[in-house]
DSSP file (Angstrom, degrees, kcal/mol; ACC not computed):
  #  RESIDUE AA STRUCTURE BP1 BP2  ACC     N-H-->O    O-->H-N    N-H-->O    O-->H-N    TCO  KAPPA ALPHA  PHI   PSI    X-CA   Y-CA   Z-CA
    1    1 A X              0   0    0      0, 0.0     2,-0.1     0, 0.0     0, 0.0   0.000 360.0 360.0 360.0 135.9   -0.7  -36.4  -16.3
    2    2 A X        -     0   0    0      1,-0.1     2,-0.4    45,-0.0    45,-0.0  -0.387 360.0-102.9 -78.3 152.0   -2.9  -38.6  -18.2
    3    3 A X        -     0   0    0     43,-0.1     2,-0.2    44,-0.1    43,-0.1  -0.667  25.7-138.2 -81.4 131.8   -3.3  -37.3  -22.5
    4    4 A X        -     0   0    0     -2,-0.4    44,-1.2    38,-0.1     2,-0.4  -0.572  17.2-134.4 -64.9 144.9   -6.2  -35.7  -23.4
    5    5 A X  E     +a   48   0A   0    116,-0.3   116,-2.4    -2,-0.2     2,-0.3  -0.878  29.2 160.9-149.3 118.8   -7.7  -36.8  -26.9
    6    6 A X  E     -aB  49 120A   0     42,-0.5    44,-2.2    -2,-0.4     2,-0.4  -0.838  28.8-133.7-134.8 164.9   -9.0  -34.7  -29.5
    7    7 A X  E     - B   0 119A   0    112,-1.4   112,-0.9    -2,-0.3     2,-0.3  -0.992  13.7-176.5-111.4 137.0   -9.9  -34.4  -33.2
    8    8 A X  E     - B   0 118A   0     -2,-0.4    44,-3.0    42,-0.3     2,-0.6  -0.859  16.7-149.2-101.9 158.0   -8.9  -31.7  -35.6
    9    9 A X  E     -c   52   0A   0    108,-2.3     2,-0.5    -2,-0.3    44,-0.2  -0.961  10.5-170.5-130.8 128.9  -10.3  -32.0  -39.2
   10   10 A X  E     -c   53   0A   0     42,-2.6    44,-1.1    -2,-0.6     7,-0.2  -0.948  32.1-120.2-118.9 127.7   -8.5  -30.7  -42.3
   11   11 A X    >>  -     0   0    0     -2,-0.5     4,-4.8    42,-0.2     3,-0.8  -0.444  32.7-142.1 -63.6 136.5  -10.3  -30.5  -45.9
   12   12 A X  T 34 S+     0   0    0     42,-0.5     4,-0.4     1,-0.3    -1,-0.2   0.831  95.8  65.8-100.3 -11.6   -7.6  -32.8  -47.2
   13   13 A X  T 34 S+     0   0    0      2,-0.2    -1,-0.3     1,-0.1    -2,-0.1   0.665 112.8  38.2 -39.8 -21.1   -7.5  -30.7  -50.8
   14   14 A X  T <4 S-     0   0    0     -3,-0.8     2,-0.2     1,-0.1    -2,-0.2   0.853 142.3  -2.3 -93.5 -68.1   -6.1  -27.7  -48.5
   15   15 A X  S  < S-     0   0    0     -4,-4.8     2,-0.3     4,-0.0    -2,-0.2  -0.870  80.7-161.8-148.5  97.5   -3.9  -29.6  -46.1
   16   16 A X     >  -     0   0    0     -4,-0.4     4,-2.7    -2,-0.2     5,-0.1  -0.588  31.1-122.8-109.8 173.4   -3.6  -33.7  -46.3
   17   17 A X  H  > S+     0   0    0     -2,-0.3     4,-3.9     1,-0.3    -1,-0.1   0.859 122.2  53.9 -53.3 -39.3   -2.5  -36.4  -44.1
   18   18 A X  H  > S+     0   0    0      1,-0.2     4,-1.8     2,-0.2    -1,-0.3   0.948 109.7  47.8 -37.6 -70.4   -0.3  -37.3  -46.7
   19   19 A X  H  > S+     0   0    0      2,-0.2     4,-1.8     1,-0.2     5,-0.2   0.865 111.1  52.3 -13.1 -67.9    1.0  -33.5  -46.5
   20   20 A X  H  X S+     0   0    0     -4,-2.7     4,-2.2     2,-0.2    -1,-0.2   0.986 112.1  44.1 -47.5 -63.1    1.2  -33.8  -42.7
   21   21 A X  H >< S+     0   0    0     -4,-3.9     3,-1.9     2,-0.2    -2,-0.2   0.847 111.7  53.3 -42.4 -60.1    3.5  -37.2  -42.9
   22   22 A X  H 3< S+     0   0    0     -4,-1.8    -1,-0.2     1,-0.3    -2,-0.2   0.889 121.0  31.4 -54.4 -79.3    5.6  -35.7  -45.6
   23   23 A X  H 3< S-     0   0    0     -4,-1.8     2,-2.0     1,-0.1    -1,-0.3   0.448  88.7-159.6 -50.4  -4.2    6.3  -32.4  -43.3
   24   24 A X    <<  +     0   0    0     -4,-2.2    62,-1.9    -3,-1.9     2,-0.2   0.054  64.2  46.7  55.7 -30.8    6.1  -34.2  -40.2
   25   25 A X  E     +F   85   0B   0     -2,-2.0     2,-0.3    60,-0.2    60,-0.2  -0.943  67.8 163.9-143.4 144.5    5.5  -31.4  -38.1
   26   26 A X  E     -F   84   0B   0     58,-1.4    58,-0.6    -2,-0.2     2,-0.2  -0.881  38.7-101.8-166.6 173.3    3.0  -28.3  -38.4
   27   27 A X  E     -F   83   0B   0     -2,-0.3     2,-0.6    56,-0.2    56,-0.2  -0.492  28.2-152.1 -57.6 123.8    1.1  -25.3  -37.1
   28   28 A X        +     0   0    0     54,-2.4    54,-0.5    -2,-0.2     3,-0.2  -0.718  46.3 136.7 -91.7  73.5   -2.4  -26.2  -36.5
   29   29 A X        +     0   0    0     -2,-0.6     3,-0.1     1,-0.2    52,-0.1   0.029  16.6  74.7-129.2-145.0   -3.7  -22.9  -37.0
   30   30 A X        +     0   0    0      1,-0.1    -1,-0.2    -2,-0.1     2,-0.1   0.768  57.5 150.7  44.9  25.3   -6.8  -20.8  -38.9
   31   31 A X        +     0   0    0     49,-0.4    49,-0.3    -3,-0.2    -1,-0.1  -0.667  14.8 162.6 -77.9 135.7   -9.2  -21.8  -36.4
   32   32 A X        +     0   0    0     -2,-0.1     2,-0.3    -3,-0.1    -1,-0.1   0.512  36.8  98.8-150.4 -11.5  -11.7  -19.3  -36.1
   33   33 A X     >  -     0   0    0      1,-0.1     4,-2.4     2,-0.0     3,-0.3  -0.644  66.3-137.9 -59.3 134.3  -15.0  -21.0  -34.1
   34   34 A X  H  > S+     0   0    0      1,-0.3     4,-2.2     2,-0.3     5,-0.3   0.951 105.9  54.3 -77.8 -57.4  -14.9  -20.0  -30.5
   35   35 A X  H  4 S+     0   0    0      1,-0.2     3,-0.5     2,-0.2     4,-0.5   0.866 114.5  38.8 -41.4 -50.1  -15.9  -23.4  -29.7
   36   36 A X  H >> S+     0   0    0     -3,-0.3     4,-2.1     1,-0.2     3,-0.8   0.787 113.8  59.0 -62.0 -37.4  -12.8  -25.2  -31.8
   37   37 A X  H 3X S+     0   0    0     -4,-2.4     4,-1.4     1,-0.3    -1,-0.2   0.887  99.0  48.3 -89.5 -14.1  -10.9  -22.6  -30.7
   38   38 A X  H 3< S+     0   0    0     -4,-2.2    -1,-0.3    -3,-0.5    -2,-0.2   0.509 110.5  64.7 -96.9  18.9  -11.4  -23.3  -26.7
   39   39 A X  H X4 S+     0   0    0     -3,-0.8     3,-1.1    -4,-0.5    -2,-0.2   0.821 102.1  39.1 -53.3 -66.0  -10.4  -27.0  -27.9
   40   40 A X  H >< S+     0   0    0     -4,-2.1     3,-1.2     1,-0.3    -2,-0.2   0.751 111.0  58.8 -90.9 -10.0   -7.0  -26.3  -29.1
   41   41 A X  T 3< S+     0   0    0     -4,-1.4    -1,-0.3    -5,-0.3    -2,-0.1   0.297 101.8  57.2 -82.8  23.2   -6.5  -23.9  -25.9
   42   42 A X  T <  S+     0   0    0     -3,-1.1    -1,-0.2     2,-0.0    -2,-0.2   0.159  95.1 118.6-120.3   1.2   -7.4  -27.3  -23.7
   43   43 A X    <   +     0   0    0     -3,-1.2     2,-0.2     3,-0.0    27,-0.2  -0.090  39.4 169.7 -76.2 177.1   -4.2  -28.7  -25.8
   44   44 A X    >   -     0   0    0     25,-0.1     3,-2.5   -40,-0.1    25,-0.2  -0.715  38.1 -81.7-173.9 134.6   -1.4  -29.7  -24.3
   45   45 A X  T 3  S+     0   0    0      1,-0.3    22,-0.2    -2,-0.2    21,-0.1   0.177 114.0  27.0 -59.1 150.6    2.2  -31.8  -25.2
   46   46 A X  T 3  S+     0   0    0     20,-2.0    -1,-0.3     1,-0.2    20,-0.1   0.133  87.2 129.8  94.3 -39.3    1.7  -35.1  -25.3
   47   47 A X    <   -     0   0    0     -3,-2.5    19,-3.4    18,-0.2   -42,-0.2  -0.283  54.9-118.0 -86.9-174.1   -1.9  -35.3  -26.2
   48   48 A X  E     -aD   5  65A   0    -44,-1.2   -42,-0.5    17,-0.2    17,-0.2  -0.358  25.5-171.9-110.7 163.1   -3.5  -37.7  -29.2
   49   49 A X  E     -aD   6  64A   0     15,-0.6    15,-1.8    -2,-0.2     2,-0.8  -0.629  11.8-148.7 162.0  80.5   -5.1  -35.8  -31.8
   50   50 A X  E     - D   0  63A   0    -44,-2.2     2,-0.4    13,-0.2   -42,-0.3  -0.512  24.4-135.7 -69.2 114.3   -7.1  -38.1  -34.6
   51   51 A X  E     - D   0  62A   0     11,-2.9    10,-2.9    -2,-0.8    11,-1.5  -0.569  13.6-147.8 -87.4 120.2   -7.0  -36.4  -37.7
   52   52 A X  E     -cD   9  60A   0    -44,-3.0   -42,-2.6    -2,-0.4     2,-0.6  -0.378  12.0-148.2-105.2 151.4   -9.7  -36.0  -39.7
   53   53 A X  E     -cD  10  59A   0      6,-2.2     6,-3.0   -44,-0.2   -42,-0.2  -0.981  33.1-166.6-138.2 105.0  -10.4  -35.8  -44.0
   54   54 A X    >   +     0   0    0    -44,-1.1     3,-0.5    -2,-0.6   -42,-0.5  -0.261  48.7  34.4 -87.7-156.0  -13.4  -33.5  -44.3
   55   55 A X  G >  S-     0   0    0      1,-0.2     3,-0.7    -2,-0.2    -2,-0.1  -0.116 122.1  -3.7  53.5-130.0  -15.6  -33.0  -47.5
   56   56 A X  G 3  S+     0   0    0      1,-0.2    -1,-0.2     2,-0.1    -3,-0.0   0.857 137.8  42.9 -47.1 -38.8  -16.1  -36.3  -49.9
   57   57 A X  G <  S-     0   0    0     -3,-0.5    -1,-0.2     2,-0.1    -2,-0.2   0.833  83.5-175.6-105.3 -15.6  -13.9  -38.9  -48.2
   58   58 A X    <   +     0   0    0     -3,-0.7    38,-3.5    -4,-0.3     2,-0.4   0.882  36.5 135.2  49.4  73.6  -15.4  -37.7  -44.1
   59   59 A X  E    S-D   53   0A   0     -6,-3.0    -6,-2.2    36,-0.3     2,-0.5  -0.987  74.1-109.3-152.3 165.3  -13.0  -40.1  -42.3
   60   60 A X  E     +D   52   0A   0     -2,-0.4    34,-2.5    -8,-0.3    -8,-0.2  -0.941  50.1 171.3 -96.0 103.6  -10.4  -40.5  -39.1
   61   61 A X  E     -     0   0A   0    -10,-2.9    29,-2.8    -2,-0.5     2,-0.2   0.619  47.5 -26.4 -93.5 -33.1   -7.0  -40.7  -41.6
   62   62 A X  E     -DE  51  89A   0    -11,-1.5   -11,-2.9    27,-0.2     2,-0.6  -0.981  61.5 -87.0-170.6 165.6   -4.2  -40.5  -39.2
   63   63 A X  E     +DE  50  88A   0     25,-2.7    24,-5.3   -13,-0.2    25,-4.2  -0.943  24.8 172.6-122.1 159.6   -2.6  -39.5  -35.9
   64   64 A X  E     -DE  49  86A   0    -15,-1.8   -15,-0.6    -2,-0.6     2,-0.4  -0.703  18.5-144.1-122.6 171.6   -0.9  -36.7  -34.5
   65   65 A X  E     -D   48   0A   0     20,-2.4   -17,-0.2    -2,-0.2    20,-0.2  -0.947  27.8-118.7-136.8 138.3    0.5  -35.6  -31.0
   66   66 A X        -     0   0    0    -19,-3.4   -20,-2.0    -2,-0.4    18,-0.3  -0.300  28.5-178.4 -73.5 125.2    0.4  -32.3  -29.9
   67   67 A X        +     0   0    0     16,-1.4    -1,-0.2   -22,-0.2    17,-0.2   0.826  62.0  47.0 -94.6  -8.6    4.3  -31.0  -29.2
   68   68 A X  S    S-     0   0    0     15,-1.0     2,-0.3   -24,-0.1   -24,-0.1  -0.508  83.5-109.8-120.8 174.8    3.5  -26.8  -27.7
   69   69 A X        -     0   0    0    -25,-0.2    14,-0.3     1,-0.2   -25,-0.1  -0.472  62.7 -75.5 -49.6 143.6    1.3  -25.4  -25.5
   70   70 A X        -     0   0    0     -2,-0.3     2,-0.3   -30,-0.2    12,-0.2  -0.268  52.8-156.0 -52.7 142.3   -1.5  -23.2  -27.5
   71   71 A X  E     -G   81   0C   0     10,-0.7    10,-2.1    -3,-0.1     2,-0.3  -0.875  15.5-117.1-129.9 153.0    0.3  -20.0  -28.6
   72   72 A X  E     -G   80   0C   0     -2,-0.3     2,-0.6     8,-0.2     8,-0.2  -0.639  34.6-110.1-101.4 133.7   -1.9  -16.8  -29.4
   73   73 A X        -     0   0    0      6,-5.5     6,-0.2    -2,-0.3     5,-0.1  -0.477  20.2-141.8 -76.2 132.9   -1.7  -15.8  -32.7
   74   74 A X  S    S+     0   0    0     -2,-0.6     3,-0.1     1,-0.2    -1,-0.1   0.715  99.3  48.6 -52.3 -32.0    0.3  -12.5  -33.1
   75   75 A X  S    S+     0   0    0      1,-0.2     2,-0.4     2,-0.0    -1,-0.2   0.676 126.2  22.6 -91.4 -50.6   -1.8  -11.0  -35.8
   76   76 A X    >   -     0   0    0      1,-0.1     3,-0.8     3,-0.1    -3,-0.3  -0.965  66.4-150.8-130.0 129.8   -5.3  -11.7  -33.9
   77   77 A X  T 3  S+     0   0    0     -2,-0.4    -4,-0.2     1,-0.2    -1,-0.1   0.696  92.7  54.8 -74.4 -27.5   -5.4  -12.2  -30.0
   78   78 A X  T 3  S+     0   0    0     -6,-0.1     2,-0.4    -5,-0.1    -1,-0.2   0.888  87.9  81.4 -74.5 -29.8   -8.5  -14.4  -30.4
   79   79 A X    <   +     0   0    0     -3,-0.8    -6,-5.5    -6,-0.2     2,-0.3  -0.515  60.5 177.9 -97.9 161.5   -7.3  -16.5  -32.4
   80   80 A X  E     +G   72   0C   0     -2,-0.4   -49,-0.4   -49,-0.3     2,-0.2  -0.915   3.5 172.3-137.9 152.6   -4.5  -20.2  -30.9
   81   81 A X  E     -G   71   0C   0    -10,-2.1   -10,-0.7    -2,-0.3     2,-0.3  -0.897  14.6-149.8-162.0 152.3   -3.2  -22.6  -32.6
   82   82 A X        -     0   0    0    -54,-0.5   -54,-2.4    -2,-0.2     2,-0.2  -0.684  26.4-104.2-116.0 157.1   -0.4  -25.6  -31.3
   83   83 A X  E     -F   27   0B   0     -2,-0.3   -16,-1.4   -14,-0.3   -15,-1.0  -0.584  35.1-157.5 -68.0 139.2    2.3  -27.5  -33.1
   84   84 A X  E     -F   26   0B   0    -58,-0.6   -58,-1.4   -18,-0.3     2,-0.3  -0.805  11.9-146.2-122.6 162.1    1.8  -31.2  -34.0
   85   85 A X  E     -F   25   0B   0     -2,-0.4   -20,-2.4   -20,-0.2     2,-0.2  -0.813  26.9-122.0-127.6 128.0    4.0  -34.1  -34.8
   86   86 A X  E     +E   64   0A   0    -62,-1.9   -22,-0.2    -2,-0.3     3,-0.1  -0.708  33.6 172.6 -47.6 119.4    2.7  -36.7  -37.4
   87   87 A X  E     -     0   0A   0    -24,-5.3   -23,-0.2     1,-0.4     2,-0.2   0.425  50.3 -52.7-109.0 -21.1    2.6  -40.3  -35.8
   88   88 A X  E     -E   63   0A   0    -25,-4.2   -25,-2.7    48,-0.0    -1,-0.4  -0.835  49.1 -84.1 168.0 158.1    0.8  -42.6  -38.5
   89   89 A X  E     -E   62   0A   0    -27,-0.2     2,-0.6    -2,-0.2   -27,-0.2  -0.159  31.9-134.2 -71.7 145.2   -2.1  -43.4  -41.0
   90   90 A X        -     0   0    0    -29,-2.8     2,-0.5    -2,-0.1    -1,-0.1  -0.935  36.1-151.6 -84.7 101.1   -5.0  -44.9  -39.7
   91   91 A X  S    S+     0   0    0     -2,-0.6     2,-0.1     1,-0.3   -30,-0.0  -0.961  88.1  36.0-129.1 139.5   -5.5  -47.7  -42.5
   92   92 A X  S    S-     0   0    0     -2,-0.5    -1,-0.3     1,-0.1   -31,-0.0   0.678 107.6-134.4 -76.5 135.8   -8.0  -48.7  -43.2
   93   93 A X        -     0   0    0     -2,-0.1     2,-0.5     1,-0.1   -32,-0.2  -0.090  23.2-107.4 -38.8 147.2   -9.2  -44.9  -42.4
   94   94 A X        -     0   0    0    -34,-2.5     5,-0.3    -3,-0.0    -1,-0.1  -0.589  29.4-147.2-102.3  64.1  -12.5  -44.6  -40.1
   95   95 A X    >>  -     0   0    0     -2,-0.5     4,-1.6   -36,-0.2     3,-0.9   0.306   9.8-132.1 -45.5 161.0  -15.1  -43.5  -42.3
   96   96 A X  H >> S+     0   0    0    -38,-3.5     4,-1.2     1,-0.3     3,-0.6   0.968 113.1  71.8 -65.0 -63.9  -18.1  -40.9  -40.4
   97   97 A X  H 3> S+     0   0    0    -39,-0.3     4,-1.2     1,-0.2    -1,-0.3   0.625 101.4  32.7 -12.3 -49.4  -20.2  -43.2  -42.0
   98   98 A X  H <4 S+     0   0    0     -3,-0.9     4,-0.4     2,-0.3    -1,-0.2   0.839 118.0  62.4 -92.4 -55.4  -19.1  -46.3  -39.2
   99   99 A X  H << S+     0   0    0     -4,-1.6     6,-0.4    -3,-0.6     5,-0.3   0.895 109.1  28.4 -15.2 -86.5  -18.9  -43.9  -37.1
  100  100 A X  H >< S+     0   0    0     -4,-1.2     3,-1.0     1,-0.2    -2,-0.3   0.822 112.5  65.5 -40.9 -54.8  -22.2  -42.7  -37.0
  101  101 A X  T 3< S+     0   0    0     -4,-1.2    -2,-0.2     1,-0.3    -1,-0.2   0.346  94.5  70.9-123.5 -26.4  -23.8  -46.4  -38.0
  102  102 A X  T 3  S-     0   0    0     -4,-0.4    -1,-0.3    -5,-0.2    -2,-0.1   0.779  86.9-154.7 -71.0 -23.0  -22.4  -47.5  -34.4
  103  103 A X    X   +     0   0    0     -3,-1.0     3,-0.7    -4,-0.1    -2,-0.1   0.123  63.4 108.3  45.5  -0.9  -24.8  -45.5  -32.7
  104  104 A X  T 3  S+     0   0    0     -5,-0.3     3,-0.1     1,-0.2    21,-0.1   0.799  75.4  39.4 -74.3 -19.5  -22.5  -45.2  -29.8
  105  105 A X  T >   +     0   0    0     -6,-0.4     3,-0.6    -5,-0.2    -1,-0.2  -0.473  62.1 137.2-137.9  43.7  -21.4  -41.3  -29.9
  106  106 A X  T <  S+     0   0    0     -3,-0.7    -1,-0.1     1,-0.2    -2,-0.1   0.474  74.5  52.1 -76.1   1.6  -24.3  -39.5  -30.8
  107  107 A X  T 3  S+     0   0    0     -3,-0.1    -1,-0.2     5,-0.0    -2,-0.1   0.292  84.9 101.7 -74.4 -15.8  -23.6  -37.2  -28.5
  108  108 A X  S <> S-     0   0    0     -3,-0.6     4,-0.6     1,-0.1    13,-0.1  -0.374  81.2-106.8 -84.4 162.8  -20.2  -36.4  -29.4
  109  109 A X  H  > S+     0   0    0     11,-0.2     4,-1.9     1,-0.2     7,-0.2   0.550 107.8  62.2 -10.3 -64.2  -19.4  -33.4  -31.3
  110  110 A X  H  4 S+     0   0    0      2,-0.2    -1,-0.2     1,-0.2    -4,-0.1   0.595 110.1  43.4 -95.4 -15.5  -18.5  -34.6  -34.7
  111  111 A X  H  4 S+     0   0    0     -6,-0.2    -1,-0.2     1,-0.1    -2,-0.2   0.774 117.1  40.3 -86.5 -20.3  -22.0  -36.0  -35.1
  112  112 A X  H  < S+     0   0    0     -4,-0.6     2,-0.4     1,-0.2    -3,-0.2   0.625 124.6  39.5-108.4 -24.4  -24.1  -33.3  -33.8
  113  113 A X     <  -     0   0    0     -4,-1.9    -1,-0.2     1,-0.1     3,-0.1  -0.817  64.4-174.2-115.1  99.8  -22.0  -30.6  -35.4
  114  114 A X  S    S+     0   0    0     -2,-0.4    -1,-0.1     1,-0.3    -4,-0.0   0.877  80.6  36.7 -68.1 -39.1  -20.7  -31.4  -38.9
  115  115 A X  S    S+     0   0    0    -61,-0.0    -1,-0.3     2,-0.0    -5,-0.1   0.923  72.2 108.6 -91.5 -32.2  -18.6  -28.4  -39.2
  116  116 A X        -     0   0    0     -7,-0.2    -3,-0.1     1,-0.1     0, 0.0  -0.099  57.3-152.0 -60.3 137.1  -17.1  -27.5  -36.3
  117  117 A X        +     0   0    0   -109,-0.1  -108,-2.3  -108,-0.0     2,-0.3   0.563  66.8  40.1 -96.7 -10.1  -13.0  -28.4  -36.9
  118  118 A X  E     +B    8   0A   0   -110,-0.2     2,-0.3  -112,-0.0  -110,-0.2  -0.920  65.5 145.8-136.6 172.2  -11.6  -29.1  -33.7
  119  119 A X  E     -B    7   0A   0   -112,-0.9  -112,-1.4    -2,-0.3     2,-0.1  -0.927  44.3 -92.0-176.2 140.7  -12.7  -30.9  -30.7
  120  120 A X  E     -B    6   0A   0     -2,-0.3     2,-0.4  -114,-0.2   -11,-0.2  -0.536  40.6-135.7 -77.0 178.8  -12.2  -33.0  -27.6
  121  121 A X        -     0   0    0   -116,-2.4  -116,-0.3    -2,-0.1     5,-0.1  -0.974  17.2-127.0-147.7 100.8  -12.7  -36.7  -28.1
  122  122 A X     >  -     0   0    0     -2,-0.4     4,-1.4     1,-0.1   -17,-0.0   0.191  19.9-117.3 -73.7-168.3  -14.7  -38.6  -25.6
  123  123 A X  H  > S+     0   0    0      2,-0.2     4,-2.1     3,-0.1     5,-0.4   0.952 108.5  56.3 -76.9 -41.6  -13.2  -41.7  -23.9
  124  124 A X  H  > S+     0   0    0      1,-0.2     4,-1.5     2,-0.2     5,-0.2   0.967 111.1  48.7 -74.6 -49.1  -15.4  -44.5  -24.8
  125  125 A X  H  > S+     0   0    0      2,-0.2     4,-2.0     1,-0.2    -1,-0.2   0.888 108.6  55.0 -33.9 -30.8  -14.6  -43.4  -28.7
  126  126 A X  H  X S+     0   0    0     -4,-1.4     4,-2.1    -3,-0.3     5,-0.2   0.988 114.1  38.9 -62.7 -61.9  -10.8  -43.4  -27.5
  127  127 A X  H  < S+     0   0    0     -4,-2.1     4,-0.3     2,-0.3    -1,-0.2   0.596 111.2  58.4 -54.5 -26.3  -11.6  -47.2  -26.3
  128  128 A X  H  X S+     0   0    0     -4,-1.5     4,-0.9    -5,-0.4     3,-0.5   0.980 112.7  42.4 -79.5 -70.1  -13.8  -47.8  -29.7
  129  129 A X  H >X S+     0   0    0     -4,-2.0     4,-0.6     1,-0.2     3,-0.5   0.888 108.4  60.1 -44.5 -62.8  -10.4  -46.8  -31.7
  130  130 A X  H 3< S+     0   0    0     -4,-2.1     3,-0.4     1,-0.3     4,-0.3   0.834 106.4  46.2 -54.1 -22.2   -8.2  -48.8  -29.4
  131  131 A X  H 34 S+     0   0    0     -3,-0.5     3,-0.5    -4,-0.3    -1,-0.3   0.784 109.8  47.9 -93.2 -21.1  -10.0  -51.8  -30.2
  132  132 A X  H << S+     0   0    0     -4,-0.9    -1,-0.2    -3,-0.5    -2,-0.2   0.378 123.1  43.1-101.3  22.4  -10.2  -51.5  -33.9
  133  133 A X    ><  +     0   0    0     -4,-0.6     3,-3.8    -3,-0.4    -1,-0.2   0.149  63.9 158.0-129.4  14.2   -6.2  -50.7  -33.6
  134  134 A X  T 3  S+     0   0    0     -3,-0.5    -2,-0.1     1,-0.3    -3,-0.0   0.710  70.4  52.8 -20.9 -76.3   -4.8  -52.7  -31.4
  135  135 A X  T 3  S+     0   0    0     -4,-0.1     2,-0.4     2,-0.1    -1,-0.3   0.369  92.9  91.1 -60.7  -2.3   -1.3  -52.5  -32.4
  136  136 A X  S <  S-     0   0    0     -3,-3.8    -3,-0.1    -6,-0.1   -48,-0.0  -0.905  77.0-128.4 -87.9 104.8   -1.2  -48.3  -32.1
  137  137 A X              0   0    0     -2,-0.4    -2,-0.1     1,-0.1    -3,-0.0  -0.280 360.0 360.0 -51.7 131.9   -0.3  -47.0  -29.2
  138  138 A X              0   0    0    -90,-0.0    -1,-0.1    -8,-0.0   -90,-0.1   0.549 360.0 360.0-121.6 360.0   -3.2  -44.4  -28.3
């Protein structure tokens, strides 16, 4: 089965990439928009997950790979959230700025809705990233 390709965004004062690398692994959890939330229930082991640094610095920081199936949270049935694996910093990091300024994904998600924290991740961005990464598996 081919991976599916997603973004999550963390405010990186709460929870940053650094943070992630250092722990390696974590629960991707507090999601509480219906939309985000039928995002990470589309997850699945294996898929790519570009990780995202909201507020001031608004950039694609790093990737992860999703290790669980979406698990229901115990404490509220609405709300899922999956396990990630850390695989590496994006450097130089992708500001929204570049992003945007590209004009190619003005459709997507993260451009037409500024808040929303999770997401799929269409293909030709997946292709957009491959090229401006060669050497990263994606």
């Amino acid at each position: 089965m081919k991976s599916q390709y997603f973004l999550a965004k963390t405010d990186p004062e709460t929870y940053s990439v650094q943070q992630f690398s250092a722990e390696g692994e974590t629960e991707w959890d507090g999601v509480r928009n219906p939309q985000a939330l039928r995002a990470i229930r589309q997850m699945h082991p294996a898929d790519v997950v570009f990780v995202y640094h909201s507020m001031k610095e608004a950039a694609i920081v790093g990737l992860a790979e999703v290790l669980s199936e979406p698990m229901q949270d115990a404490k509220d049935s609405k709300l899922w959230s999956v396990r990630l694996k850390f695989r590496t910093l994006l450097e130089p990091a992708v500001p929204l700025k570049e992003i945007k300024q590209s004009g190619l994904f003005d459709d997507w998600a993260l451009v037409r809705q500024s808040r929303l924290s999770t997401m799929t991740a269409p293909d030709d961005f997946v292709q957009w990233m491959r090229k401006k990464f060669p050497a990263i598996k994606l």
